[in-house]
Backbone as a ProteinNet text record, in pm:
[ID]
protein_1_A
[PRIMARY]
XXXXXXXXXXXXXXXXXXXXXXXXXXXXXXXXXXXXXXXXXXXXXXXXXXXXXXXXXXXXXXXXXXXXXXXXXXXXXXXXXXXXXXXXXXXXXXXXXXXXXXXXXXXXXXXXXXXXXXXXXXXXXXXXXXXXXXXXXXXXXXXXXXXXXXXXXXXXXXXXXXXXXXXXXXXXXXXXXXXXXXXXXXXXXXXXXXXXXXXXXXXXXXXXXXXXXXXXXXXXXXXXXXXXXXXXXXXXXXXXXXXXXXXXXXXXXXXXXXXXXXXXXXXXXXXXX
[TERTIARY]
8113.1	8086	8150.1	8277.9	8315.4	8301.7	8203.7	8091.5	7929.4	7943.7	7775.3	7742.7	7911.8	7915.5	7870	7916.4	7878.8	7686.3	7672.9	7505.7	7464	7509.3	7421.5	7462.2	7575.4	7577.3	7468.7	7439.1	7414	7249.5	7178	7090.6	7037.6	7122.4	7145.8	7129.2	7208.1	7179.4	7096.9	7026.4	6871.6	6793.2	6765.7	6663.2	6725.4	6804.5	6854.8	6772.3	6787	6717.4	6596.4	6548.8	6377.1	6350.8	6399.6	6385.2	6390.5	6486.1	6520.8	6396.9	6362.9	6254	6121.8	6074.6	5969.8	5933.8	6073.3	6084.6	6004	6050.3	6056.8	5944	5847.6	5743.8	5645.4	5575.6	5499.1	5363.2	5287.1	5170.6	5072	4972.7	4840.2	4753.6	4654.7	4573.4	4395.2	4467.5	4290.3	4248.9	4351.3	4232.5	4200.6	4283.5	4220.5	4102.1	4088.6	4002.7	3837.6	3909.3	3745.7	3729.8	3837	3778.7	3746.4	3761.3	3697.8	3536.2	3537.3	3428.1	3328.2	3346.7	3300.3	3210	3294.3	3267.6	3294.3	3381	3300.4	3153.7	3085.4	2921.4	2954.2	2899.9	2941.3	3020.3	3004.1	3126.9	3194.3	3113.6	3136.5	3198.3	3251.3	3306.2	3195.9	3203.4	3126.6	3283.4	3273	3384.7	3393.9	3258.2	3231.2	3213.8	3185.4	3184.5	3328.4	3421.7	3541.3	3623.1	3608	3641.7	3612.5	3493.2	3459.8	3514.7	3518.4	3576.4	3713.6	3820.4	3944.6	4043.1	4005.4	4071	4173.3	4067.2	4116.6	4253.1	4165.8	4248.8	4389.3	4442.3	4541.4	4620.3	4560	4617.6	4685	4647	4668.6	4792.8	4776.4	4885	5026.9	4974.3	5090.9	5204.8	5083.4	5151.7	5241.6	5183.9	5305.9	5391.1	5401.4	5496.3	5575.7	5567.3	5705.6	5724.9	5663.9	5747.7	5845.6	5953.2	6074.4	6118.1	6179.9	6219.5	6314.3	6368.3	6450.9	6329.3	6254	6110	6032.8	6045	5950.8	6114.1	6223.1	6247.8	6249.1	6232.5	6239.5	6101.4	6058	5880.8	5877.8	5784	5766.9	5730.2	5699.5	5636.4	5501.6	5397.7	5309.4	5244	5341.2	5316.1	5341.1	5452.1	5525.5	5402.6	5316.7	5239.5	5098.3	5045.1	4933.7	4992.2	5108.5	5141.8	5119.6	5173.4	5184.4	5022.4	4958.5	4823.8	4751.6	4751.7	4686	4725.7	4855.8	4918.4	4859.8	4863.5	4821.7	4673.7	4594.4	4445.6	4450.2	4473.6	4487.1	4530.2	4657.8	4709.9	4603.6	4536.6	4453.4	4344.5	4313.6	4179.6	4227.3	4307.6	4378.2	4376.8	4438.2	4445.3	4284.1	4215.4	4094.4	4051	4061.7	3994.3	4051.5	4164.2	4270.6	4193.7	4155.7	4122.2	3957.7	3864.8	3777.3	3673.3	3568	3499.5	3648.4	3660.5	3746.5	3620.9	3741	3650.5	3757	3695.8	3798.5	3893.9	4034.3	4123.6	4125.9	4200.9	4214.9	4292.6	4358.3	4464.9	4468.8	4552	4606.8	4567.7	4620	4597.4	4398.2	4357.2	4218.8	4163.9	4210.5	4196.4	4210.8	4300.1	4355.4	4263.6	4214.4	4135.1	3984.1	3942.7	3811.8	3826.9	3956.9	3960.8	3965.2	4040.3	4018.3	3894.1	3816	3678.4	3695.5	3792.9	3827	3708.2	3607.3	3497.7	3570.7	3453.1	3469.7	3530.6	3534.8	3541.6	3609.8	3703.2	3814.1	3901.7	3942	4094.5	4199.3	4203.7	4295.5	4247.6	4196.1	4172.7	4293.5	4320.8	4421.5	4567.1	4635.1	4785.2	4838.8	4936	5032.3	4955.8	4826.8	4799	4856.6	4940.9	5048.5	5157.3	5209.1	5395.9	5422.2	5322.2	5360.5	5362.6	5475.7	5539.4	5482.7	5337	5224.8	5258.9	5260.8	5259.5	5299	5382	5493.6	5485.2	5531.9	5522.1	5639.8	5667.1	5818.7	5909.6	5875.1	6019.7	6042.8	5970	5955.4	5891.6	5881.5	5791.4	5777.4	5621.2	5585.7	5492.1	5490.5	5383.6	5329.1	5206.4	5086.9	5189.7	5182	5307.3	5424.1	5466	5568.8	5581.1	5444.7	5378.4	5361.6	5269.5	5273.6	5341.8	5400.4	5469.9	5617	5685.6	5799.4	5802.9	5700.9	5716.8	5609.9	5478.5	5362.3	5378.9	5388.4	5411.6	5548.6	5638.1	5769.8	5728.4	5641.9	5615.5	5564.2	5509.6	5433.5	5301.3	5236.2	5101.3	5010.9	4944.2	4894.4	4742.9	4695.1	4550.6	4546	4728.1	4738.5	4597.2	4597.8	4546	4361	4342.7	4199.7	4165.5	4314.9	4296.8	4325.4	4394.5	4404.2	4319.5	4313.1	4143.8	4224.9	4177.8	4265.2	4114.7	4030.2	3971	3809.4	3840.7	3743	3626.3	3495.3	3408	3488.6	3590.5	3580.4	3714.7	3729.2	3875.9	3776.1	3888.6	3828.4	3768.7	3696.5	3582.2	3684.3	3691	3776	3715.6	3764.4	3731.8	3706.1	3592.4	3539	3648.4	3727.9	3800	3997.9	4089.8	4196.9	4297.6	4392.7	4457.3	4503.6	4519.7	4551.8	4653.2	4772.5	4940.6	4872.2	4771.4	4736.3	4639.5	4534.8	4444.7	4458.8	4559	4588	4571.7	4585.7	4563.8	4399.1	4307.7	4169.9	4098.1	4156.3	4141.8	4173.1	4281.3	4307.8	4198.1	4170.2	4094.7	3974.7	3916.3	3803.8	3772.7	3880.7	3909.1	3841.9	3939.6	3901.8	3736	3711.3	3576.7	3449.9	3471.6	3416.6	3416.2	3496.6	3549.6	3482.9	3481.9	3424.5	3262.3	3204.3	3066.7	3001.4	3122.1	3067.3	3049.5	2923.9	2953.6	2992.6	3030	3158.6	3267.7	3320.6	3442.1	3435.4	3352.6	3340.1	3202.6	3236.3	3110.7	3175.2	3058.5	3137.1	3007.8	3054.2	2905.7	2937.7	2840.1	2866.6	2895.4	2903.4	2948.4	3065.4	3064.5	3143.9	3236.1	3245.5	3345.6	3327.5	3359.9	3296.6	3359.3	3307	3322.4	3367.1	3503.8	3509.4	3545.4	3443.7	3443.5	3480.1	3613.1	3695.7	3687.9	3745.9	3786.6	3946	3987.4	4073.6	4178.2	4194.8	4334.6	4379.6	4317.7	4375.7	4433.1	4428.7	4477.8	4611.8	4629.1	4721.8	4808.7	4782.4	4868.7	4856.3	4842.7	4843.8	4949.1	5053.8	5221.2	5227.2	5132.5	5175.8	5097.7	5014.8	4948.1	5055	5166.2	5243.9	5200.2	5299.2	5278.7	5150.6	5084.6	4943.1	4825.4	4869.9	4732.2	4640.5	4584.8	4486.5	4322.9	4323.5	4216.2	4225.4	4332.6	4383.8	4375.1	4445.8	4444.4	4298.2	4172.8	4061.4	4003.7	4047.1	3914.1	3953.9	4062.9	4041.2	3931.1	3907.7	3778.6	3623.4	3600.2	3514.4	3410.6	3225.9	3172.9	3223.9	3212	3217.6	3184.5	3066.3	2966.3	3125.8	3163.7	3213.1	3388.2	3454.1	3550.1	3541.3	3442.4	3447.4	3434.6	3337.8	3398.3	3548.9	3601.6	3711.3	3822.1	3776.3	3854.7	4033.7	3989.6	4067.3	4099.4	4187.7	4221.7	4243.3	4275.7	4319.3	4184	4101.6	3915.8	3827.3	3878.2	3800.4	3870.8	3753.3	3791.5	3810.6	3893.9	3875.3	3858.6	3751.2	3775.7	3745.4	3746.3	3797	3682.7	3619.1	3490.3	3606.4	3553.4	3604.4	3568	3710.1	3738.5	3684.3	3616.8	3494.3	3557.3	3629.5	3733.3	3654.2	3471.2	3449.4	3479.7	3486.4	3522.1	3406	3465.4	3347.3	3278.5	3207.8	3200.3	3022.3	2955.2	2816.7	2770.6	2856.2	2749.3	2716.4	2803.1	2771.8	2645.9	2671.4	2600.2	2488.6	2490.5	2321.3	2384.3	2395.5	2475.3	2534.8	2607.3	2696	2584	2650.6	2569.1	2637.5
15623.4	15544.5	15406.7	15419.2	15312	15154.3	15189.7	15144.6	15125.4	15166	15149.2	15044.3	15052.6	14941.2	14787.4	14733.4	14617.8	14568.3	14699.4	14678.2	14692.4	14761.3	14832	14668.6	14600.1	14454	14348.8	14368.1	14286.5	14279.5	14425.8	14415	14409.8	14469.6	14378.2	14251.8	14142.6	13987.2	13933.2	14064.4	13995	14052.3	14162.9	14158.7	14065.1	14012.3	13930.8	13767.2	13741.8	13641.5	13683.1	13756.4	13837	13745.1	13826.8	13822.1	13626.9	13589.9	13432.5	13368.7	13410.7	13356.6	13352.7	13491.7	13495.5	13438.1	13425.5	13402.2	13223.5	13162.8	12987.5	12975.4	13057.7	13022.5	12922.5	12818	12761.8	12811	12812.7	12870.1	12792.5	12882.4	12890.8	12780.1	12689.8	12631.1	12684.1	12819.4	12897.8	12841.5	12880.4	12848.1	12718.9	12625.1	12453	12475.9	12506.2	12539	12556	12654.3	12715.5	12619.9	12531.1	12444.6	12345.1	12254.3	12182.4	12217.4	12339	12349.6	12388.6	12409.9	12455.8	12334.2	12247.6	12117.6	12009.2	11977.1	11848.4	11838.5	11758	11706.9	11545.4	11577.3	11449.3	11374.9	11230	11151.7	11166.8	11264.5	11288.4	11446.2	11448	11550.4	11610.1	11768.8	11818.4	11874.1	11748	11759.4	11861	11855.8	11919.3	12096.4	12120.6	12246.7	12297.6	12221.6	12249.9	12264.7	12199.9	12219.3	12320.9	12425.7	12470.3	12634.5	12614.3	12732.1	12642.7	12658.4	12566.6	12695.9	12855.5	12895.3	12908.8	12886	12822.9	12728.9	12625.1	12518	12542.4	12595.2	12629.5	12738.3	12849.9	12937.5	12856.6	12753.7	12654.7	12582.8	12554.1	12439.8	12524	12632.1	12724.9	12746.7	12792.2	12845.9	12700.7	12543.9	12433	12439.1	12470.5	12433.5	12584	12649	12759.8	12706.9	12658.7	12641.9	12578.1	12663.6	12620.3	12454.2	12364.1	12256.1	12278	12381.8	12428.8	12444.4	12539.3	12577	12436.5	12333.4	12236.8	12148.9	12122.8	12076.9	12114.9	12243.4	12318.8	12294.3	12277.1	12244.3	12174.9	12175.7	12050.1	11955.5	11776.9	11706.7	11694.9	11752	11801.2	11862.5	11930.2	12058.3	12024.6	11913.6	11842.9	11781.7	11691.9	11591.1	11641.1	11784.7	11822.5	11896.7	11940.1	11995.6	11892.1	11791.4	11650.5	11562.7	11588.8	11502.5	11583.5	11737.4	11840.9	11834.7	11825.7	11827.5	11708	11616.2	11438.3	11487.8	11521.4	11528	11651.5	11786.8	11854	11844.3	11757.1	11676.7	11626.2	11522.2	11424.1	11509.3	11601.6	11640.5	11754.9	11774.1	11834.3	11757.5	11636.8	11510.4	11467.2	11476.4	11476.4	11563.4	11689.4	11826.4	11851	11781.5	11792.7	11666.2	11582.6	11487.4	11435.1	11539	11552.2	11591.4	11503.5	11355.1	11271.9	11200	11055.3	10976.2	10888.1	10833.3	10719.3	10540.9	10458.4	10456.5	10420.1	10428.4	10364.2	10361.9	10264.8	10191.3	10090.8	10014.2	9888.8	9871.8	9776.6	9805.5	9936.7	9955	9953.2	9975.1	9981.7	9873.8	9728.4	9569.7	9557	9585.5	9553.6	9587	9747.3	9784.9	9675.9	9673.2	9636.1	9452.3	9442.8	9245.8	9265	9398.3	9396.8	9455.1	9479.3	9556.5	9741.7	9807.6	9917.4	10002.1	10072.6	10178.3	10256.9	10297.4	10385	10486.3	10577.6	10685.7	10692.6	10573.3	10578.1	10629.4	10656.8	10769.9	10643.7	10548.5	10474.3	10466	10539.8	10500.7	10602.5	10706.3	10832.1	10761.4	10820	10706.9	10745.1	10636.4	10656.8	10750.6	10746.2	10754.5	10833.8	10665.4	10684.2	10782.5	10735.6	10753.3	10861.1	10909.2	11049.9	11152.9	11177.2	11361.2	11440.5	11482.8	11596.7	11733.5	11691.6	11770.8	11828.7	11977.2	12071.5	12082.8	12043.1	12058.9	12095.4	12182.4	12259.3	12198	12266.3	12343.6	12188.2	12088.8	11949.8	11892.1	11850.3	11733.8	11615	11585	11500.8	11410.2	11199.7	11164.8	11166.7	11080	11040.7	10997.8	10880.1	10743	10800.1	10902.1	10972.2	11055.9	11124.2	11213.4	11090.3	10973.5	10890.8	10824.1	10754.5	10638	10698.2	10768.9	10870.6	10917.7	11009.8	11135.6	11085.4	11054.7	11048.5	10973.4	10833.3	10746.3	10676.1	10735.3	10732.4	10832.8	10918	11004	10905.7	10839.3	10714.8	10689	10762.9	10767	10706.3	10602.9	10526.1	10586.8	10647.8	10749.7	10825.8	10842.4	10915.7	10803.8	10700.9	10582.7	10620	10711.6	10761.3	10909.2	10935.3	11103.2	11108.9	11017.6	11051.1	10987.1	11063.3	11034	11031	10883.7	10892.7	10876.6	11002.3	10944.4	10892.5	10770.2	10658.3	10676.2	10563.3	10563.2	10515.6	10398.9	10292	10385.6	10473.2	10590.2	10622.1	10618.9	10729.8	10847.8	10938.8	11022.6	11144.4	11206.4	11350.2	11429.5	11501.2	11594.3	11729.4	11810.8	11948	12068.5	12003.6	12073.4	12102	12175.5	12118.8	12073.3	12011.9	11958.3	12079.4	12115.5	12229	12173.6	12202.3	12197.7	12170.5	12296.3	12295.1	12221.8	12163.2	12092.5	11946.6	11938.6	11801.8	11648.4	11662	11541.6	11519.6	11679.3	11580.2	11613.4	11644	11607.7	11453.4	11401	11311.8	11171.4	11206.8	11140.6	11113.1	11249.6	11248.6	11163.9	11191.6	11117	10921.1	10898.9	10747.5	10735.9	10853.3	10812	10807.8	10924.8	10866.6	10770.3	10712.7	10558.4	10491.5	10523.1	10365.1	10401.6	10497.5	10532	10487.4	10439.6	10421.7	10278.2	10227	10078.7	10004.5	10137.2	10047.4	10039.1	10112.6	10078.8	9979.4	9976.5	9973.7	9845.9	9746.8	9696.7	9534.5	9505.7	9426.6	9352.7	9170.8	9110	9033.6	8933.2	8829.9	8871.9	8769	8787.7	8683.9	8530.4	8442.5	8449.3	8457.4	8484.4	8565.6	8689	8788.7	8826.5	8881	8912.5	9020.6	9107.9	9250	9267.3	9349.5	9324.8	9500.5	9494.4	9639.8	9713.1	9807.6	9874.4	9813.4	9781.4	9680.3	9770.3	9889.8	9993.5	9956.3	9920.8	9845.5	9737.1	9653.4	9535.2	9545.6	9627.2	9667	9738.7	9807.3	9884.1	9804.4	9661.6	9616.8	9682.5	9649.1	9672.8	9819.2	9888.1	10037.2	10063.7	9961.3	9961.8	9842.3	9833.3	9812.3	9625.4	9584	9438.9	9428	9509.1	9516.9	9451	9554.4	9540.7	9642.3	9648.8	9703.6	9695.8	9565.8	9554.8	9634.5	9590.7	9666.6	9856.5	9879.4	10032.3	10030	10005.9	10051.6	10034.1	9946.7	9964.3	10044.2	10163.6	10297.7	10382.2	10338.7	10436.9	10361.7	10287.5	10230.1	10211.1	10174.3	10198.1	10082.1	10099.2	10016.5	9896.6	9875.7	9755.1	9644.8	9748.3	9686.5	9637.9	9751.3	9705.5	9589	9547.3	9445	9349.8	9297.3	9249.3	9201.3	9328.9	9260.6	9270.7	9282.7	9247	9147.9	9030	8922.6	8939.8	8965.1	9031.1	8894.2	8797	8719.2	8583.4	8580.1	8575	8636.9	8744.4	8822.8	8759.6	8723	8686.1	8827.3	8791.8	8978	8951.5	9041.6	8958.2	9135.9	9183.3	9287.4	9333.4	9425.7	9438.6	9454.9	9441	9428	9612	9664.3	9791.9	9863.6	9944.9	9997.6	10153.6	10113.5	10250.8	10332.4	10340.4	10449	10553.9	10698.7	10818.8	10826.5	10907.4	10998.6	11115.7	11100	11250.1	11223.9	11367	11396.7	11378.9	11384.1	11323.5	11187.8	11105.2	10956.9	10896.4	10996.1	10923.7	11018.4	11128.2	11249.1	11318.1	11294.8	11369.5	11303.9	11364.6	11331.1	11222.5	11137.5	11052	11027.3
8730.1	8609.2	8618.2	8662.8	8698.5	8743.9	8873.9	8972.6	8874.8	8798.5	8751.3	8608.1	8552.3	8454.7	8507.2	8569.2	8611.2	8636.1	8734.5	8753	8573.4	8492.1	8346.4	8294.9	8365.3	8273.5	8283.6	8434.7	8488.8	8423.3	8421.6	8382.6	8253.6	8132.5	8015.2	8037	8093.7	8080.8	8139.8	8238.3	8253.1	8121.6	8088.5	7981.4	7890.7	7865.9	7767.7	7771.9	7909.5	7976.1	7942.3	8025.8	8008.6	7848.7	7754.2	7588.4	7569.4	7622	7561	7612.4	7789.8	7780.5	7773	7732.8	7663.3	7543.8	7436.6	7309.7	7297.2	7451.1	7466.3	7530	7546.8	7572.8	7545.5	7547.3	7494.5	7467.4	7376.7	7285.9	7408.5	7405.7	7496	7423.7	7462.2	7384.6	7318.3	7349.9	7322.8	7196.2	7121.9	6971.8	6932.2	7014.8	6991	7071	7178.2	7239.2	7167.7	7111.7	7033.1	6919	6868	6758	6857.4	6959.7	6979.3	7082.7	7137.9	7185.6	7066.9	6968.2	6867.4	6792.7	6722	6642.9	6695.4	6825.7	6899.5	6897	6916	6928.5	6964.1	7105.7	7230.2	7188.6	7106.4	7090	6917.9	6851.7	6727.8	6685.8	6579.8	6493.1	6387.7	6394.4	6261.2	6191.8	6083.6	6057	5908.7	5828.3	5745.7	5750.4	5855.8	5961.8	5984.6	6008.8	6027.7	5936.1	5808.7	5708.2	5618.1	5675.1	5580.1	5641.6	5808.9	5855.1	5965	5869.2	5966.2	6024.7	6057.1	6079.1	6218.9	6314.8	6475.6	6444.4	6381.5	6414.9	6297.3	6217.2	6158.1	6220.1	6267.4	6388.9	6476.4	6549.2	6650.4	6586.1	6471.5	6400.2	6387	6350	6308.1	6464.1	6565.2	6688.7	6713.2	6727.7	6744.2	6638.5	6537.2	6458.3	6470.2	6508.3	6525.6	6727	6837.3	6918	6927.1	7024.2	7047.2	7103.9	7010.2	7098.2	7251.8	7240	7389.3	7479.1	7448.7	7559	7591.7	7491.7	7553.7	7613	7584.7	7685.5	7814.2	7828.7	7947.9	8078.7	7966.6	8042.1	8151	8248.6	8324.2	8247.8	8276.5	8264.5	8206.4	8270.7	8305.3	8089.1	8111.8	8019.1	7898.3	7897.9	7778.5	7721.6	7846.2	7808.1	7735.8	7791	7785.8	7599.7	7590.2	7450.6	7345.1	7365.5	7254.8	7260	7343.4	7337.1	7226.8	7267.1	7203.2	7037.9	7065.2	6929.2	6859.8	6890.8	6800.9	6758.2	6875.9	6845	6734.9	6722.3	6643.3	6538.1	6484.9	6377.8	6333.2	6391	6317	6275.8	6330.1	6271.9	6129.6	6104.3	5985.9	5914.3	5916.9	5845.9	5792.7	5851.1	5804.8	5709.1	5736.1	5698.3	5543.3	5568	5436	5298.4	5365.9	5289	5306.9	5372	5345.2	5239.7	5224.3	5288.4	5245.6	5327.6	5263.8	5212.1	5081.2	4995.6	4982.8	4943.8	4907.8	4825.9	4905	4797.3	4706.6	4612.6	4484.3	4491.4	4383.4	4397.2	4459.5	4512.8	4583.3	4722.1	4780.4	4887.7	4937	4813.3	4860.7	4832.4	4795.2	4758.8	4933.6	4970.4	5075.4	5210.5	5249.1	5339.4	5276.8	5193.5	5169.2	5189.9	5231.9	5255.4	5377.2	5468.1	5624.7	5672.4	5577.4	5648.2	5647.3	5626.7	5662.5	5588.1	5635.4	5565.4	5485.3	5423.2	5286.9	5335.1	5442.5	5484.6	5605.1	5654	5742.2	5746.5	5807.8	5771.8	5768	5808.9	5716.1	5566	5473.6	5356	5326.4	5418.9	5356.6	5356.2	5281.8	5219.8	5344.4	5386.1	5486.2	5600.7	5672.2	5778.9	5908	5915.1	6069.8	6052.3	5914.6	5949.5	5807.3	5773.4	5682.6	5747.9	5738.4	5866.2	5768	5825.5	5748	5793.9	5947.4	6060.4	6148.3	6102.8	6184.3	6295.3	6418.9	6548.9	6595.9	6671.8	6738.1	6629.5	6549.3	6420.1	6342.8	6365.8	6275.3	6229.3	6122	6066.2	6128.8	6166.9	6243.1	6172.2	6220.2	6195.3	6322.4	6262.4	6424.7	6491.8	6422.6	6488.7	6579.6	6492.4	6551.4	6660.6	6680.7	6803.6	6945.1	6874.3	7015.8	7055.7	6932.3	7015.7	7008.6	6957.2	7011.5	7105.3	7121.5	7239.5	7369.7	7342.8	7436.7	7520.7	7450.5	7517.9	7586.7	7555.3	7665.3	7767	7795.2	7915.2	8028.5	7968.7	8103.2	8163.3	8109.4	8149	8070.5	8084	8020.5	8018.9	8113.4	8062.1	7895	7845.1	7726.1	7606.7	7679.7	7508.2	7557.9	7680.7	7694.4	7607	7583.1	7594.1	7371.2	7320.7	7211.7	7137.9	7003.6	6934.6	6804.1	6710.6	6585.6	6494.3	6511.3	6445	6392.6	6472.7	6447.5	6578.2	6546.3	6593.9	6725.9	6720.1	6836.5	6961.7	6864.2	6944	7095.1	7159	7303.1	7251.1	7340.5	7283.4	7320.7	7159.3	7190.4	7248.8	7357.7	7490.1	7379.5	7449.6	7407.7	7449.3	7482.1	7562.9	7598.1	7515.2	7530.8	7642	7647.8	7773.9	7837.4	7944.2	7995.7	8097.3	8117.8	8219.6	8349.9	8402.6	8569.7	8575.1	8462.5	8514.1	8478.3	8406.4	8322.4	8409.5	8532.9	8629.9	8614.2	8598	8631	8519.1	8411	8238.7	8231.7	8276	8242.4	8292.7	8412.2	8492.6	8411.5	8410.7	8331.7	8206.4	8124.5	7994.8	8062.4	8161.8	8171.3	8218.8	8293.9	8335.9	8208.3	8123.7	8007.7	7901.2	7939.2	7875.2	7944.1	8031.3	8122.6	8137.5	8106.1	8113.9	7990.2	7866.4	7744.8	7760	7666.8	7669.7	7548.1	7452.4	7340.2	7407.4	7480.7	7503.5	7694	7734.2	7864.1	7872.3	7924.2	7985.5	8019	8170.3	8288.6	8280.1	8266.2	8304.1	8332.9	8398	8517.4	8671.5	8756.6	8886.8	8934.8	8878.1	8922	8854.9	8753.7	8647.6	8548	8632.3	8565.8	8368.8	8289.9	8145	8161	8183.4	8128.7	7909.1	7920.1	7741.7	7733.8	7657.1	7656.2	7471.7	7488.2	7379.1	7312	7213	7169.1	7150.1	7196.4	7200.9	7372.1	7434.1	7594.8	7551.1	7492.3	7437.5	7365.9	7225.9	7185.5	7275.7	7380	7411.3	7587.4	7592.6	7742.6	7866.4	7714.6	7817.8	7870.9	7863.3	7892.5	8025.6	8069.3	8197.8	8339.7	8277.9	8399.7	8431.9	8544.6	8570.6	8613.4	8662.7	8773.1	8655.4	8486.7	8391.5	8430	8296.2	8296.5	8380.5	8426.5	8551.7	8668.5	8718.4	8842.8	8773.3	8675.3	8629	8627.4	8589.3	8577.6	8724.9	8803.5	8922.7	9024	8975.9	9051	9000.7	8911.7	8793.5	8807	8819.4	8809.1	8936.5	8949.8	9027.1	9135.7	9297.1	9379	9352.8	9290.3	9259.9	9167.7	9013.8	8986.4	9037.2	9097.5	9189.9	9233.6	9300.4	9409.2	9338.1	9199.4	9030.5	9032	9011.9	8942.1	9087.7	9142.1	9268.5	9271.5	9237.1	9146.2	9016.5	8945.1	8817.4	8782.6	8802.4	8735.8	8765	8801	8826.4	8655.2	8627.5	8547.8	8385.5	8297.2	8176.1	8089.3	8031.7	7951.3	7799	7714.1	7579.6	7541.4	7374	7325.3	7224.6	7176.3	7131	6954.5	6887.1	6740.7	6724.9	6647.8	6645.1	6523.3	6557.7	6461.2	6391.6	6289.1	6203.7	6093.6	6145.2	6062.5	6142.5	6051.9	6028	6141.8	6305	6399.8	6366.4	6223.2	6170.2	6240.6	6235.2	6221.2	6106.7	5997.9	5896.5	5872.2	5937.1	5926.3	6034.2	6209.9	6265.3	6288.4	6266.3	6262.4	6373.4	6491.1	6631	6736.3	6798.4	6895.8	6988.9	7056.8	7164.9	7283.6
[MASK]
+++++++++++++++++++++++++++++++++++++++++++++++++++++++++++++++++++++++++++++++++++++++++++++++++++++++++++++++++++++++++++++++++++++++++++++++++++++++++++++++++++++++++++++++++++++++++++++++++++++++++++++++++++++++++++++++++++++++++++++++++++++++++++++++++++++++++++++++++

């Protein structure tokens, strides 16, 4: 007996381990999953659809807001990044669902959107938008603001401004599909190639001096594409024809398509395109 205490310890503080780390697991993305393969429709939301059956996507909300902040520091990289993209895009579409149809605000604040152009049915019409912590994510109240430009975007990857969707018509096109840890390099990829296949956000004209005419979230967010810019970041993505375009980054005029903040619902535009 003597002799057998130690092993009976030893293996106590593994099931103990076993237990801690099962407990720190991070939540699977199935049920975002099924809400976005579900009510994505190509570059649009059935957002009225989702609202009317939001049970996926609250299952989903629930599972981030009880994970462990220890388990995600524990995470790779990788895993951190694919949790918090998922999380923003899933946030926002709550944010919607919650305040669906949006309708103009009143007041002051709605003097205000209707002198900047902001539609009837933008989700900036909803109060405090960005920076109202709506949204429980690993054991905290979170805003948007707070999801990207806190957490996302100190990770470093500037594909994140392809991959998150706030939203709007002029947003990158939310993926059918959630970020997944092992495939997240050619999710991410993907994300830019459908950006650049779009020609709201994407389109190259001229030859001598050539016009790249962009999506105006590359602009706002220039500094996050490094000293190189965003030229150089796109003509790994882009066809040969236009590579050899922008060849000269500093050759290429760049100007910004004016940012289009209606609501990506199906009921505004009939279907996805």
């Amino acid at each position: 007996m003597r002799h057998a205490l130690p092993s009976l310890l030893a293996l106590t503080t593994l099931v103990a381990l076993h237990g801690v780390t099962q407990a720190q697991t991070l939540p699977d993305h199935s049920a975002f999953d099924r809400v976005l393969a579900g009510y994505v429709r190509g570059d649009l939301v059935d957002y009225a659809a989702l609202a009317a059956d939001r049970s996926d996507l609250d299952l989903y909300l629930e599972r981030l807001a009880r994970t462990s902040p220890s388990a995600l520091d524990l995470a790779s990289r990788a895993a951190r990044l694919a949790f918090w993209i998922n999380a923003y895009n899933a946030c926002t579409m709550r944010l919607v669902i919650d305040h669906y149809p949006i309708e103009r605000r009143g007041g002051i604040a709605g003097i205000r959107n209707r002198v900047v152009g902001v539609p009837a049915n933008s989700i900036r019409q909803i109060p405090h938008t960005w920076d109202a912590e709506f949204c429980r994510v690993a054991q905290e109240d979170r805003s948007l603001d707070g999801i990207e430009h806190g957490i996302i975007r100190p990770l470093g990857d500037p594909r994140i401004h392809f991959a998150v969707n706030c939203a709007s018509r002029s947003c990158p096109v939310l993926a059918a599909e959630a970020y997944k840890t092992d495939r997240l390099e050619e999710q991410l990829d993907a994300a830019v190639e459908r950006f650049i296949a779009n020609p709201i956000h994407y389109r190259l004209e001229g030859e001598t001096r050539p016009l790249l005419r962009l999506n105006k979230v590359l602009d706002w967010y220039a500094e996050d594409f490094g000293a190189e810019g965003v030229v150089v970041f796109l003509r790994r993505y882009v066809s040969p024809e236009d590579a050899a375009l922008l060849r000269e980054p500093r050759e290429v005029r760049l100007e910004y398509f004016d940012y289009d903040w209606t609501l990506n619902d199906v009921a505004v535009f009939g279907s996805g395109q």
